[in-house]
N, C-alpha and C positions, 0 to 999 in steps of 0.2 A: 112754692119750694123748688131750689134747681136742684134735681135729681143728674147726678153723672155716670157713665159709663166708665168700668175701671180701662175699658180698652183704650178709652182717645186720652190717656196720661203717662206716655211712657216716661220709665227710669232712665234719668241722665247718667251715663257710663262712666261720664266724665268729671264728673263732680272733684272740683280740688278739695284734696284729703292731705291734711300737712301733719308731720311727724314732729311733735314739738322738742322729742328728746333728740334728734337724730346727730346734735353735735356740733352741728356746723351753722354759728348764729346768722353769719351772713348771707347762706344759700337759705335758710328758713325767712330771714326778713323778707329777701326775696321773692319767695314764694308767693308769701303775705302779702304786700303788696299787689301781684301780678294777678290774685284771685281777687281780691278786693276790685280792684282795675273791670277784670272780663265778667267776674258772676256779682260782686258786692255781698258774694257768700261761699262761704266753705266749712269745712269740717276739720277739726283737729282729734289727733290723737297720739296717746302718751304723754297727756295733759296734766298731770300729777295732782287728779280729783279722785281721791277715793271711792271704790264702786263700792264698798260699803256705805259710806256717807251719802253717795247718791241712793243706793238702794233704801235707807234708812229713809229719806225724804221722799220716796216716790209710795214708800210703806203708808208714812205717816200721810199723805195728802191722798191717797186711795180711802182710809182711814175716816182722812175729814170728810168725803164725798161722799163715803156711804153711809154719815150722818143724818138722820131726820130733816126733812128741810126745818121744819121749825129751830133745830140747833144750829143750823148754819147760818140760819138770818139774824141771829144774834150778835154775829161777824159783822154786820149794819148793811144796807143797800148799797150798791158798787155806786158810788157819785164824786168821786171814779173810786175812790179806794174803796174796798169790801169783797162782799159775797154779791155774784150775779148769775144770774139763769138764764138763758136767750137773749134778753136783753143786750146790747153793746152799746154803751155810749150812752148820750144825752141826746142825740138824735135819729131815734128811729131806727139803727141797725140793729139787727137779731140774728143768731146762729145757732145751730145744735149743739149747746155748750155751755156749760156751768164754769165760775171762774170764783178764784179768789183772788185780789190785787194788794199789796199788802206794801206802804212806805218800808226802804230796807233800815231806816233808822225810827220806825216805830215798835210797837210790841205786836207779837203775834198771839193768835189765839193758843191756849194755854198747849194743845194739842198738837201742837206744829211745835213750840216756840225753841225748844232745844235744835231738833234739825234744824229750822230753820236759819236760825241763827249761823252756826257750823255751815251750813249746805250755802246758804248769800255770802259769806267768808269766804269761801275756797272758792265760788268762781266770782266775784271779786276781781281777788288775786291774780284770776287765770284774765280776765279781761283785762287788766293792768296790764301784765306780760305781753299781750299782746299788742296793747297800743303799744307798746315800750319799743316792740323788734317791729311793728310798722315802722313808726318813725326813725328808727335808725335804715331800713327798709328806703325809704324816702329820703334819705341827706339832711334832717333836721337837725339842729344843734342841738336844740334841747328836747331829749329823750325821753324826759320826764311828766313834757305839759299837759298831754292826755290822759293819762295816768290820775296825774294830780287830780285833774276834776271829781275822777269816782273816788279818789282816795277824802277827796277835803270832807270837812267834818258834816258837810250843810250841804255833800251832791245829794241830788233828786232824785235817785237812782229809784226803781222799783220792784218788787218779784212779784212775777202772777202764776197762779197755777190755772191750768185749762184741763175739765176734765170734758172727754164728748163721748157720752154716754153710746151705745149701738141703737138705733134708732127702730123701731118697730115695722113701723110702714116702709121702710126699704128692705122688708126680708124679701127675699127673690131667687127664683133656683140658681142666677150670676147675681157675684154681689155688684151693688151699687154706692153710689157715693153721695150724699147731699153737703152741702157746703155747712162746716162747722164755723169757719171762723174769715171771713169774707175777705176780698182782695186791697190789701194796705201795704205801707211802707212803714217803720216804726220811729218816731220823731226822735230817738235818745240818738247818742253816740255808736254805743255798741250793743248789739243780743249777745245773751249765750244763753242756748237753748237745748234742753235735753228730755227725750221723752219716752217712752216704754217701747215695746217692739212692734206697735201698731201702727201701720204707716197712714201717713195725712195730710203731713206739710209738703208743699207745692211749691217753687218757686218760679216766676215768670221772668223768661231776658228778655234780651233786645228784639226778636224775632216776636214777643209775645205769645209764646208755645208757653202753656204751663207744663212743669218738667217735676216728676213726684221723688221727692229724695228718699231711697230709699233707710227705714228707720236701722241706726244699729249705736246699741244700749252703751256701748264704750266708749261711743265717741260724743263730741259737743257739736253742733250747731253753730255759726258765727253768723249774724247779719251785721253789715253793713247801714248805721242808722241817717235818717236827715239831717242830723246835727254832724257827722264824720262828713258827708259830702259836702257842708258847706265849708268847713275846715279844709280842705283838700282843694275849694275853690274846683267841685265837679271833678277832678280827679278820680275818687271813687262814687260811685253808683249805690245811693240807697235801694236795697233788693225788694222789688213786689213779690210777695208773697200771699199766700191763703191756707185756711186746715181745712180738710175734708172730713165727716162722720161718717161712720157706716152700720152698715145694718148687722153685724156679726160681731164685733168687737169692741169693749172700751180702748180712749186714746189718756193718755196722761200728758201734757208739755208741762214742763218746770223753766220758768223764764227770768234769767236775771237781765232788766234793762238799765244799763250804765248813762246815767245823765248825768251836768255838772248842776254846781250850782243855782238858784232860779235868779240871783243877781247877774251870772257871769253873761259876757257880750261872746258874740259868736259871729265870724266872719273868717275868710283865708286867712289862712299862715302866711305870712309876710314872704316867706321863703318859698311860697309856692301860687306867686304874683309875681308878673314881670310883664314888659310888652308883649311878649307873642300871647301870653295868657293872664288880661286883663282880672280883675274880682267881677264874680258874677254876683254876687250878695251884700246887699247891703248889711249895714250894723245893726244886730240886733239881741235883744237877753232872750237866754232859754226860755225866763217867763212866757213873754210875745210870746215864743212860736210856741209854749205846752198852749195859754190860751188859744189862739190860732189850731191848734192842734183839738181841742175838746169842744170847738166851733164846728166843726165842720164833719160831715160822712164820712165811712169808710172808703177809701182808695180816691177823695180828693185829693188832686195834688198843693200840698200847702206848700211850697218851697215856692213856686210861681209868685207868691204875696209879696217873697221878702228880696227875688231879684232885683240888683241893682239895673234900674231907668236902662242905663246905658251902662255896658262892662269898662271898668275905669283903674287905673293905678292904682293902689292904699296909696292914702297920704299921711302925716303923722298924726293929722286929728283924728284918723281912723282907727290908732291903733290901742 
């Protein structure tokens, strides 16, 4: 078990925190962009998600958690979608951390199934919005293409919820941290993540300092997914990230991940290809890299599979 001190994790000060109302579309797309660009993550707020609606689903999935385990494994083994306990994955990862993964176009268990429904609607919607003021952000013509993918009827999108219970053997007169949920990047498009007041999530830059965001209940979460960076042709940075458990307190995350279709092909925007900035990615469907993606460990890099040989022009058979 890697036990952590809360000293060697300081809060980043600087964390971009974007004001979604603030009025002025083009100084916000801005923004957008610029944080995607330096962290591959930020915060919004004045997000127009109801803190009732959030509250309501943070109720009801405390709810499901402090369920019998026997009633919760009725939900089926996470492989990948379901009910999971330490377990991560089909390979060997484990963490301090109970999960539910739930298709957003399947049924939920009977207990969840109103918020849920309501609660993956409204940030949806908010992750639409925001691909929408990136790419206008970026000079794309069509404002709409990202968007589209989480909107079409057949995206792969996902919700999971992560509970990480307090852990027993890290009680200690300083608290301590053990790793809940281990160092990855997330293969969709976009996160939007929101979680209770217990802080946990980490995220790592360029420097490779993990840097503890600090939690606050009003606001969302944005990462930055594998699938945006390869659209952006490396422009944006898929954000490593990890959650921490502790010895004194539950954590809750509510995760809606935005993915396209498992037909759709995925490579640079044409508009963001030119000479000085060859494609780095070859052509490939979401499928490939989900499989690719449920191949391999936590905090492999899978993007290295699907680089293009040599960085190259699009041509029209690419597109």
């Amino acid at each position: 078990m890697v036990v952590l001190s809360e000293k060697s994790h300081p809060s980043l000060s600087n964390v971009p925190t974007i004001d979604l109302s603030c009025g002025k579309r083009g100084a916000v797309s801005e923004l957008l962009v610029k944080a995607c660009e330096s962290h591959g993550f930020f915060m919004v707020r004045n997000h127009g998600v109801s803190q009732d609606l959030v509250k309501k689903m943070e109720m009801e999935a405390f709810r499901f958690f402090a369920l019998p385990e026997s009633e919760k494994e009725k939900v089926g083994p996470a492989n990948p979608l379901g009910y999971g306990c330490r377990k991560i994955g089909l390979n060997g990862d484990v963490g301090r951390v109970e999960y539910l993964l739930l298709h957003t176009r399947a049924s939920y268990p009977i207990r969840l199934s109103h918020a849920a429904k309501e609660y993956i609607t409204a940030v949806r919607d908010l992750a639409c919005q925001i691909l929408d003021l990136i790419e206008e952000g970026l000079g794309l013509c069509d404002t709409k293409l990202l968007s589209s993918l989480l909107r079409d009827c057949e995206s792969d999108s996902v919700f999971r919820l992560n509970h990480y219970p307090p852990c027993r053997d890290l009680s200690a007169p300083s608290p301590r941290y053990a790793i809940g949920f281990g160092e990855h990047s997330d293969p969709q498009i976009l996160t939007i993540l929101h979680s209770n007041e217990t802080p946990g999530l980490q995220i790592s830059l360029q420097d490779e300092n993990w840097i503890t965001i600090p939690p606050d209940p009003t606001s969302f979460c944005v990462n930055v997914g594998d699938a945006l960076q390869v659209l952006t042709n490396g422009r944006f940075k898929s954000v490593r990230h990890r959650a921490l458990a502790n010895g004194f307190k539950p954590r809750l995350s509510m995760v809606y991940f935005g993915a396209p279709p498992l037909h759709s092909y995925l490579s640079p925007l044409p508009q963001l290809v030119n000479e000085e900035h060859p494609s780095l990615y070859r052509l490939f469907t979401w499928c490939e890299y989900k499989k690719a993606t449920y191949s391999l460990r936590l905090g492999h890099n899978r993007l290295d599979l699907f680089r293009a040989h040599e960085p190259r022009m699009l041509i029209d058979k690419d597109l």
